[in-house]
py3Dmol code that shows the C-alpha trace and the ligand (Angstrom):
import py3Dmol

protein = """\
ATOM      1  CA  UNK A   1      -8.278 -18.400  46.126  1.00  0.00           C
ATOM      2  CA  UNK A   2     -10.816 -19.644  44.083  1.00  0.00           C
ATOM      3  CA  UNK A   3     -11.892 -16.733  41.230  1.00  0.00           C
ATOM      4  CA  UNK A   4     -15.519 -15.417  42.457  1.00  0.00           C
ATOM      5  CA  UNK A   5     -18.692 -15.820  40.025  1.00  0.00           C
ATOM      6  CA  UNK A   6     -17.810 -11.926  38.794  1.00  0.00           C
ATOM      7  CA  UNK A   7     -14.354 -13.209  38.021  1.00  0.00           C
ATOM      8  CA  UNK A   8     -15.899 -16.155  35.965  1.00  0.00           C
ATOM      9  CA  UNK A   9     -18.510 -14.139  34.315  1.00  0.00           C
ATOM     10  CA  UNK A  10     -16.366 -11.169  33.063  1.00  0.00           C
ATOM     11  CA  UNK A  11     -13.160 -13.594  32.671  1.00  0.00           C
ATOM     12  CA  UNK A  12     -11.224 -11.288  34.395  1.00  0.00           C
ATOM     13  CA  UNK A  13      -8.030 -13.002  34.464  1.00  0.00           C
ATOM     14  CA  UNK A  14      -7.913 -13.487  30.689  1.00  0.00           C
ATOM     15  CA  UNK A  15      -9.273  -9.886  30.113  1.00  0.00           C
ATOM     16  CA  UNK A  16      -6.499  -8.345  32.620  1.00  0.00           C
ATOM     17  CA  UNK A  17      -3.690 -10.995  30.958  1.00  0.00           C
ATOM     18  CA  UNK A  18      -4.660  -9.238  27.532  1.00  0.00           C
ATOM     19  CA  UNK A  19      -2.207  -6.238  28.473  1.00  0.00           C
ATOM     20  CA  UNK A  20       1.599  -5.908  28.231  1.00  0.00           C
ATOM     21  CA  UNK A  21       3.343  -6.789  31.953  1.00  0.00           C
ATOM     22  CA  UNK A  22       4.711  -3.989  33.411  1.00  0.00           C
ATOM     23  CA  UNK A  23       8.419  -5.600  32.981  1.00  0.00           C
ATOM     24  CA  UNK A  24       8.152  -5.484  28.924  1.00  0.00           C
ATOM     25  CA  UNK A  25       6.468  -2.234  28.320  1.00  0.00           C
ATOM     26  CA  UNK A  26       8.291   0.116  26.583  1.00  0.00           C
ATOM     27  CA  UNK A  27       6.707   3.248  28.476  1.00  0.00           C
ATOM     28  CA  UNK A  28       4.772   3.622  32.001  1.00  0.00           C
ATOM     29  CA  UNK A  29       1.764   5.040  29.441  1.00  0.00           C
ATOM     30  CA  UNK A  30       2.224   1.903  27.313  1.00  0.00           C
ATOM     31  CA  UNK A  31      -0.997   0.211  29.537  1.00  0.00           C
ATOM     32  CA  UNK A  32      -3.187   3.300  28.602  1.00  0.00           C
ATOM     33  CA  UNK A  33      -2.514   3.136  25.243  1.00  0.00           C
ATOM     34  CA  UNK A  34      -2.859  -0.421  24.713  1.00  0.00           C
ATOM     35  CA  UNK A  35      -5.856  -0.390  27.068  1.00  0.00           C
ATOM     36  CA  UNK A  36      -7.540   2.450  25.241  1.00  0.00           C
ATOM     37  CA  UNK A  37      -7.318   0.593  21.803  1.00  0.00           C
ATOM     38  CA  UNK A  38      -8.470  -2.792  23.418  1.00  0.00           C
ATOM     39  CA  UNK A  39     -11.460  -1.061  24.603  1.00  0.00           C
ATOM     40  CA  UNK A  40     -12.230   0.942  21.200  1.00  0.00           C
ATOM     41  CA  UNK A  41     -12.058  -2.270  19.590  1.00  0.00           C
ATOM     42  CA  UNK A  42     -14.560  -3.909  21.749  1.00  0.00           C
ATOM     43  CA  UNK A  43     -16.993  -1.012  21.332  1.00  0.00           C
ATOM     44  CA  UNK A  44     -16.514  -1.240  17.699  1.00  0.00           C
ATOM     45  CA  UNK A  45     -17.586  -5.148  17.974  1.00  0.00           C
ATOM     46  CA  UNK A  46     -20.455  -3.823  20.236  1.00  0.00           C
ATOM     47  CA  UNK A  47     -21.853  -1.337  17.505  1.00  0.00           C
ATOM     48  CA  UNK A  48     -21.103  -3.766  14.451  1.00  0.00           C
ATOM     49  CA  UNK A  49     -23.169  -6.399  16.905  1.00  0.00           C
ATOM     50  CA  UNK A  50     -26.306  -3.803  16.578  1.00  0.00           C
ATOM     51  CA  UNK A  51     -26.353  -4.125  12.781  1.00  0.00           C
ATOM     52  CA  UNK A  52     -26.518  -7.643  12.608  1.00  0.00           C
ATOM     53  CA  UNK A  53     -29.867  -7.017  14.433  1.00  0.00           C
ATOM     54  CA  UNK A  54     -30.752  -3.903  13.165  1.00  0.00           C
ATOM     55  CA  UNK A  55     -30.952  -4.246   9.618  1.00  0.00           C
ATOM     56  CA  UNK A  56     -33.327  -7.494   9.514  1.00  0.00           C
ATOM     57  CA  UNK A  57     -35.364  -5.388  12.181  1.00  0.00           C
ATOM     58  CA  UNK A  58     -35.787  -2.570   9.733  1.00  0.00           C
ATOM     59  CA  UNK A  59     -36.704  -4.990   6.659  1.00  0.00           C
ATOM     60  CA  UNK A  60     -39.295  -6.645   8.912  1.00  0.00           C
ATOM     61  CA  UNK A  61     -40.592  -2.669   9.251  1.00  0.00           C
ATOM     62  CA  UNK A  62     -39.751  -2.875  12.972  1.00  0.00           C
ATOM     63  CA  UNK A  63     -38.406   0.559  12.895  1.00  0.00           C
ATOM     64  CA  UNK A  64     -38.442   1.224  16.405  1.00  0.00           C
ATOM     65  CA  UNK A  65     -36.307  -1.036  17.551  1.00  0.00           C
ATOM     66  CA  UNK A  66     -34.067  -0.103  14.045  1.00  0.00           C
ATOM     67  CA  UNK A  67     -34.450   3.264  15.779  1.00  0.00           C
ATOM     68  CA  UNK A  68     -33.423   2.043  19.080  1.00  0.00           C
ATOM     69  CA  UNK A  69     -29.912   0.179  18.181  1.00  0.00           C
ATOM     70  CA  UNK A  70     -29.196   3.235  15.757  1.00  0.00           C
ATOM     71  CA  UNK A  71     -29.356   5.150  18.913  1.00  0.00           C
ATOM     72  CA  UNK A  72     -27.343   2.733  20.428  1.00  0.00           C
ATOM     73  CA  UNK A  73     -24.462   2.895  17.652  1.00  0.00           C
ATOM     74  CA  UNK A  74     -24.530   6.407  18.319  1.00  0.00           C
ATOM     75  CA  UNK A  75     -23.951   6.800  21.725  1.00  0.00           C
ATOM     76  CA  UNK A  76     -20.999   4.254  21.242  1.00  0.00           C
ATOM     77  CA  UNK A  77     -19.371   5.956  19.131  1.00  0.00           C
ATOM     78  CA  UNK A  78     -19.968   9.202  21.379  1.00  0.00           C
ATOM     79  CA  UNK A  79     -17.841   7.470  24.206  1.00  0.00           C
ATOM     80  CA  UNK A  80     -15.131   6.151  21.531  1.00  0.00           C
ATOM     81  CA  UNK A  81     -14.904   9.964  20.477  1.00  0.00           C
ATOM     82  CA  UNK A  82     -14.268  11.241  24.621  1.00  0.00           C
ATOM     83  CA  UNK A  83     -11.904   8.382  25.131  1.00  0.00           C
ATOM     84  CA  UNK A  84      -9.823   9.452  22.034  1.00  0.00           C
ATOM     85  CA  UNK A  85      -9.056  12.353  24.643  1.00  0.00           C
ATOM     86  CA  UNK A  86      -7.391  10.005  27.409  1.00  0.00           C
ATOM     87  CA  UNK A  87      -4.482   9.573  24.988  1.00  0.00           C
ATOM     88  CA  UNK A  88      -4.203  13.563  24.615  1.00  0.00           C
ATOM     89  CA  UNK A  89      -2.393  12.980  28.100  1.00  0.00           C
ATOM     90  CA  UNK A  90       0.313  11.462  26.991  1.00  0.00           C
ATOM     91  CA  UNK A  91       3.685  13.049  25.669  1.00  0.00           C
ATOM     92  CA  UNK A  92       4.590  13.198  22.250  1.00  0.00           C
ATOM     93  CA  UNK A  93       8.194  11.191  23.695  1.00  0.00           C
ATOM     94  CA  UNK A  94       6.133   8.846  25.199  1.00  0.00           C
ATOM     95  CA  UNK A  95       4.340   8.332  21.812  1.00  0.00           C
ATOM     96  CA  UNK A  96       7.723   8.204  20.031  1.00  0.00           C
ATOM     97  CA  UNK A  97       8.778   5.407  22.811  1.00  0.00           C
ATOM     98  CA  UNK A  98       5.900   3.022  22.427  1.00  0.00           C
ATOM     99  CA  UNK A  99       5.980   3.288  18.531  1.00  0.00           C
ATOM    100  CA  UNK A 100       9.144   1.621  18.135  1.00  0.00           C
ATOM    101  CA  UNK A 101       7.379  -1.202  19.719  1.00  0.00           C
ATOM    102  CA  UNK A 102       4.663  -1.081  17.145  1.00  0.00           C
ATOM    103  CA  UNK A 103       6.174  -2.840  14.274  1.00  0.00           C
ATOM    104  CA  UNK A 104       4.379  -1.668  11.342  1.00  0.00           C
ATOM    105  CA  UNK A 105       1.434  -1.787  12.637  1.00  0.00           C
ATOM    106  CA  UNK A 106      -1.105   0.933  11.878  1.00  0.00           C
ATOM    107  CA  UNK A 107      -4.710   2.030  12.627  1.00  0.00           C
ATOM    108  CA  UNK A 108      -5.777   1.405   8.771  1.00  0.00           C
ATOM    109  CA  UNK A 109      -5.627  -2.058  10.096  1.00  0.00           C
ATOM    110  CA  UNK A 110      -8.011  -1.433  12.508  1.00  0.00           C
ATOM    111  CA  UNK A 111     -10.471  -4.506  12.116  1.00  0.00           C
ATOM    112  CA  UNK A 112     -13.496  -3.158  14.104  1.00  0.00           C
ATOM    113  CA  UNK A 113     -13.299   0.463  12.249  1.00  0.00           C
ATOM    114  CA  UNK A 114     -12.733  -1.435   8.905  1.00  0.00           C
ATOM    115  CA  UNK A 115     -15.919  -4.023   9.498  1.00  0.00           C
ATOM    116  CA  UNK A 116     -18.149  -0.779  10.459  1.00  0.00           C
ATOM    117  CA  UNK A 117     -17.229   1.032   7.443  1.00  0.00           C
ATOM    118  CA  UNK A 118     -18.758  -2.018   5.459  1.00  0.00           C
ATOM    119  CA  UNK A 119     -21.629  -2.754   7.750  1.00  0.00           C
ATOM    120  CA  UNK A 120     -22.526   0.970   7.537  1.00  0.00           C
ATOM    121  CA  UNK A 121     -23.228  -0.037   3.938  1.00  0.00           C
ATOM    122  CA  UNK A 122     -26.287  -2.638   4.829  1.00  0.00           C
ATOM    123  CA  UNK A 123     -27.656  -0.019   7.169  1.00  0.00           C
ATOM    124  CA  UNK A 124     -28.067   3.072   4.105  1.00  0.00           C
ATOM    125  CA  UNK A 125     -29.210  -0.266   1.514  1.00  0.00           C
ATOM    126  CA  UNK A 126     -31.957  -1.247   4.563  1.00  0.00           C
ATOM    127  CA  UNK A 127     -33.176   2.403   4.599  1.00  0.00           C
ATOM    128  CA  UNK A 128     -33.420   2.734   1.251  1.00  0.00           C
ATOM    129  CA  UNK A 129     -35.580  -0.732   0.880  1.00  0.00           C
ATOM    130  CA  UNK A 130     -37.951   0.733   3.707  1.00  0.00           C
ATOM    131  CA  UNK A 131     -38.139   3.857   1.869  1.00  0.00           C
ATOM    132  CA  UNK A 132     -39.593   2.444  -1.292  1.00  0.00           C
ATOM    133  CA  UNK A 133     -42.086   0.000   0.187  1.00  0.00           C
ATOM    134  CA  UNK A 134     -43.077   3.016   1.874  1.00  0.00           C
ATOM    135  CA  UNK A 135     -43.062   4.750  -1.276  1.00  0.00           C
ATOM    136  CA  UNK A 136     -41.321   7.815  -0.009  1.00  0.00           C
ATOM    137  CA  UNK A 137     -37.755   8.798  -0.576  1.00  0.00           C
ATOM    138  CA  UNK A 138     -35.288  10.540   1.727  1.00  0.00           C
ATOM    139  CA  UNK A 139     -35.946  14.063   0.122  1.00  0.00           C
ATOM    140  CA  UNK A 140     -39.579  13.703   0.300  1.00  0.00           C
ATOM    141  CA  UNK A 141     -38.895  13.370   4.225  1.00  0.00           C
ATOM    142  CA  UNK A 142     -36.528  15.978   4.585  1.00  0.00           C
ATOM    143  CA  UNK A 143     -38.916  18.475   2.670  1.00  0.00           C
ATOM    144  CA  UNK A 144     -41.775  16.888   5.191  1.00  0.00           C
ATOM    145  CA  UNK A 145     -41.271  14.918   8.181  1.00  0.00           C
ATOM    146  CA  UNK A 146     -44.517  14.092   8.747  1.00  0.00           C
ATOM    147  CA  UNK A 147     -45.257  12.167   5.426  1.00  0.00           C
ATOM    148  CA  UNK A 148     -43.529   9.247   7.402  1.00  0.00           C
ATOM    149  CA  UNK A 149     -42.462   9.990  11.479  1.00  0.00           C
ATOM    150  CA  UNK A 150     -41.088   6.644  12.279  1.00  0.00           C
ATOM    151  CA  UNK A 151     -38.764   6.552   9.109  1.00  0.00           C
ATOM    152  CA  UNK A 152     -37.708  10.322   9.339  1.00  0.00           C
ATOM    153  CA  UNK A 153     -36.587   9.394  13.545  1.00  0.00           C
ATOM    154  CA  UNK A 154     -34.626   6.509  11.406  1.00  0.00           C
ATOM    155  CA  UNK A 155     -33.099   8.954   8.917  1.00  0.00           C
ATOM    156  CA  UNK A 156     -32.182  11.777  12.017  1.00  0.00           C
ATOM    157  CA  UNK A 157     -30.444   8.792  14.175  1.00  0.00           C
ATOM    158  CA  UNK A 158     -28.341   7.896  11.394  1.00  0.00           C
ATOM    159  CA  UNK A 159     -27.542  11.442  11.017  1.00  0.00           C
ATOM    160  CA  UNK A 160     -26.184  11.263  14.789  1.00  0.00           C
ATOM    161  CA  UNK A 161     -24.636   8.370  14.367  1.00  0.00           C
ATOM    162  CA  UNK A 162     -22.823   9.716  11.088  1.00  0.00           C
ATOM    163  CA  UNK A 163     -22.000  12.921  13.129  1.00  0.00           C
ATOM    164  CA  UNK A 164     -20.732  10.848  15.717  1.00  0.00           C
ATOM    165  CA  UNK A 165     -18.555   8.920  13.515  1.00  0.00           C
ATOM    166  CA  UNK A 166     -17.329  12.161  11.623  1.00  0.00           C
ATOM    167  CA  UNK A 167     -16.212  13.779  15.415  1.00  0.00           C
ATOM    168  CA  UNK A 168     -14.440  10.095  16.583  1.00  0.00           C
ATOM    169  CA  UNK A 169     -12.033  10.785  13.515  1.00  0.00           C
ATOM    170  CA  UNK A 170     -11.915  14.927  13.556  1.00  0.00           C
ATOM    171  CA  UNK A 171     -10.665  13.811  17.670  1.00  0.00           C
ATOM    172  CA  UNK A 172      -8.220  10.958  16.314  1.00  0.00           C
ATOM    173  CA  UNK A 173      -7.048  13.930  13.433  1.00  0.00           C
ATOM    174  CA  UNK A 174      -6.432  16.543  16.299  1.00  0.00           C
ATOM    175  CA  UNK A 175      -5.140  13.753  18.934  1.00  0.00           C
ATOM    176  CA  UNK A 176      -2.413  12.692  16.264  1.00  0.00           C
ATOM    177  CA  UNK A 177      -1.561  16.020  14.557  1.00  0.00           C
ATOM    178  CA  UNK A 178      -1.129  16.881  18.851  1.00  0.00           C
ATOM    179  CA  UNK A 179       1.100  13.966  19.446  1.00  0.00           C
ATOM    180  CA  UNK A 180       3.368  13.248  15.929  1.00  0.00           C
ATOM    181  CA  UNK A 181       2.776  17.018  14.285  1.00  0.00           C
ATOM    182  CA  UNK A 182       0.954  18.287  11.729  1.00  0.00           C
ATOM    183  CA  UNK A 183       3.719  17.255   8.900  1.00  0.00           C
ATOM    184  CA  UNK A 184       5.619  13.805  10.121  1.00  0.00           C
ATOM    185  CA  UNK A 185       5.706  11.515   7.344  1.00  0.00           C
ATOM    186  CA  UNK A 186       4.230   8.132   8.410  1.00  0.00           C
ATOM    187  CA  UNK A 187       5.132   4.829   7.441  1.00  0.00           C
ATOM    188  CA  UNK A 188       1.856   5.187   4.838  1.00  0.00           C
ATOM    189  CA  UNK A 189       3.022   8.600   3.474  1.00  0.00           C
ATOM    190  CA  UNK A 190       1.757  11.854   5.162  1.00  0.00           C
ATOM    191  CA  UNK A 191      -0.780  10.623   7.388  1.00  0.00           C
ATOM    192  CA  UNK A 192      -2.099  14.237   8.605  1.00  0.00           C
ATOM    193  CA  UNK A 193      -3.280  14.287   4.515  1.00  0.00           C
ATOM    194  CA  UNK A 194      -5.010  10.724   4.844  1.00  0.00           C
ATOM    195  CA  UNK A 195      -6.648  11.526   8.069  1.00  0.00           C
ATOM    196  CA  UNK A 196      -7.940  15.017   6.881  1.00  0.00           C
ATOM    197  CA  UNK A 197      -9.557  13.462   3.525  1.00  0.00           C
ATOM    198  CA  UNK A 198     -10.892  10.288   5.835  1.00  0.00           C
ATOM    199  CA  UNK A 199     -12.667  12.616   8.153  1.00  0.00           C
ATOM    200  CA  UNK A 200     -14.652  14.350   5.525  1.00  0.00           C
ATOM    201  CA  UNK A 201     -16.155  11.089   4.631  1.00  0.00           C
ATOM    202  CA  UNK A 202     -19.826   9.972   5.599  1.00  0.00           C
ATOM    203  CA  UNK A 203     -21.718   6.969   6.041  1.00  0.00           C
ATOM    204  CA  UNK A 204     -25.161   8.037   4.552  1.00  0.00           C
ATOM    205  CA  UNK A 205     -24.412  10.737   1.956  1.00  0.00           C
ATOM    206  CA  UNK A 206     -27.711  10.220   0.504  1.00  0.00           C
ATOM    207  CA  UNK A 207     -29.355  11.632   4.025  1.00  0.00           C
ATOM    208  CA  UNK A 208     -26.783  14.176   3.782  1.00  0.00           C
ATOM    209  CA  UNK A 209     -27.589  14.782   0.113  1.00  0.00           C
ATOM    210  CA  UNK A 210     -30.967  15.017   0.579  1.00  0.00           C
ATOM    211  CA  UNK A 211     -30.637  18.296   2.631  1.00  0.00           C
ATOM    212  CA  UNK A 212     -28.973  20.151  -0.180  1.00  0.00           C
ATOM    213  CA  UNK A 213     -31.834  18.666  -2.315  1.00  0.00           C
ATOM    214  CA  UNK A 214     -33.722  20.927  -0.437  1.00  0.00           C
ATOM    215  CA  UNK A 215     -31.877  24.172   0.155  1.00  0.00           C
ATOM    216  CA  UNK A 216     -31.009  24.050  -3.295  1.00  0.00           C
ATOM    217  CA  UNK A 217     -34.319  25.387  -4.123  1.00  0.00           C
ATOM    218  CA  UNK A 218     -34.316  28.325  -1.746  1.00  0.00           C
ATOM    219  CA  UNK A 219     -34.800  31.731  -2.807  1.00  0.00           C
ATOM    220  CA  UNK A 220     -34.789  34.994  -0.051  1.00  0.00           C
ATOM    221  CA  UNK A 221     -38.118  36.293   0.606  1.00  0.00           C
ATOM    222  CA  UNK A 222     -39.335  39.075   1.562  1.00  0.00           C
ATOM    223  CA  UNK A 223     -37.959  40.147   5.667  1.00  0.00           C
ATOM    224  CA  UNK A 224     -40.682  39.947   8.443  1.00  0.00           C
ATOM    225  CA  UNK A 225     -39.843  41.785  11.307  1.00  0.00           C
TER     226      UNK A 225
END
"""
ligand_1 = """\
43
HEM
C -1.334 8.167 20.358
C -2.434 7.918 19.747
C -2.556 7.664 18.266
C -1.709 8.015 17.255
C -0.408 8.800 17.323
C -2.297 7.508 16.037
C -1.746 7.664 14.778
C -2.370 7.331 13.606
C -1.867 7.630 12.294
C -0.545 8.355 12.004
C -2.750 7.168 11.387
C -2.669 7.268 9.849
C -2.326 5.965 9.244
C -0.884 5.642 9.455
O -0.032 6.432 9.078
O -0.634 4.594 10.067
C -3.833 6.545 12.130
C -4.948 5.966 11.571
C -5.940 5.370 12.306
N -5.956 5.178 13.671
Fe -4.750 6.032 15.000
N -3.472 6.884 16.335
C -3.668 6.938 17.687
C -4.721 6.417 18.397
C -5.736 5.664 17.869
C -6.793 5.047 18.621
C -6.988 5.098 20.138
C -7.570 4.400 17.736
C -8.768 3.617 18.140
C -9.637 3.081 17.351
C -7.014 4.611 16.407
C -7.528 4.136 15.228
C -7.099 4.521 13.978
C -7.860 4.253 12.781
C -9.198 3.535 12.702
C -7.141 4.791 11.719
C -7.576 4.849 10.256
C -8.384 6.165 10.203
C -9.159 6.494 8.969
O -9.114 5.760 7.974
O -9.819 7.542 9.016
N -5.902 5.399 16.531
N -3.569 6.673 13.478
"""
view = py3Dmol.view(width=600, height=400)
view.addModel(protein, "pdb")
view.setStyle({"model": 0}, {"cartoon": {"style": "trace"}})
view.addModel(ligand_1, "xyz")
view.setStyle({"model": 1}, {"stick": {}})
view.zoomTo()
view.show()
């Protein structure tokens, strides 16, 4: 039979070939974990794909469509968070099973999640060029959105997409504490340690900064019923 257009188009075969046979995986759940990875890594080419765009977009002060594949990134990394959850169906044995199998591999090798955490740098260096030649600076918009709309939407969808990111890797903490324990050591020391301090991490502290910046200066006043 020959393959159909749809076949062609998607390259199906070679998509569907990229998956252990049946006969040499180590586990019936060995497809959904290798499956769920595969597709977390394509995502994560998908949202490093919006920053090659996105960051000449925001230099040229074309902010909506910055805005636009920020939101993009975002909801990405919403869907890589819910998948997280497939794996929460498998047994910790069948974990145990399939890790043999793993060599030493780990998910600090991760290539998508390690380009992101770089590109996320040229996306908080892009903001901060379109703050100055708009000559305000992300405090100044947290204290008052309306000094600059279209860059304050800019600085809220980064927010979401840093709160995004942040929940992906609180999911992947719970998923693995869930599946290995809370106090396994790893092949990279005690990972439960490594994930915990990873998670706290942000792309844009200076958005997150800025917010202190602000409640720093608060003092009680009087109460108005
Ligand atoms: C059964 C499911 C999973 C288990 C048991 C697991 C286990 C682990 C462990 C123990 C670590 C710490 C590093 C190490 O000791 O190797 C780690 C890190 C990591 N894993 Fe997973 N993982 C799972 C699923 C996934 C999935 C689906 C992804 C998809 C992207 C992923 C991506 C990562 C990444 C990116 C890191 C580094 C995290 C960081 O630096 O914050 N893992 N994983």
């Amino acid at each position: 039979m020959p393959l159909t257009e749809y076949e062609r188009y998607l390259r199906v075969p070679e998509l569907l070939s990229l998956q252990k046979p049946e006969e040499s995986r180590t586990h019936d759940d060995e497809l959904l974990f290798q499956s769920v990875h595969q597709v977390e890594e394509i995502w994560m080419k998908a949202a490093d794909d919006e920053i090659t765009r996105l960051v000449p977009a925001m230099d040229k002060d074309e902010l909506e469509a910055a805005r636009a594949g920020l939101h993009r990134i975002y909801l990405i990394e919403k869907l890589m968070g819910d998948q997280m959850r497939l794996l929460e169906t498998m047994a910790p044995v069948a974990y145990f099973a399939i890790r043999k199998g793993l060599g030493h591999g780990s998910g600090l090798e991760s290539p998508g999640f390690n380009r992101l955490l770089r590109s996320s740098k040229k996306v908080i260096d892009a903001f901060e060029r379109a703050c100055a030649r708009h000559r305000v600076t992300p405090e100044d918009l947290v204290r008052d959105p309306t000094l600059n709309r279209p860059l304050w939407a800019i600085a809220e969808v980064m927010i979401d997409v840093d709160e995004a990111f942040q929940s992906f890797r609180y999911r992947h903490l719970v998923l693995v504490k869930r599946i290995i324990g809370a106090g396994t050591p790893s092949l990279k020391g005690n990972p439960i340690d490594l994930l915990e301090n990873n998670a706290k991490k942000m792309f844009f502290p200076t958005l997150w900064r800025a917010r202190e910046a602000l409640f720093n200066d608060f003092v009680p006043g009087e109460l108005k019923t």
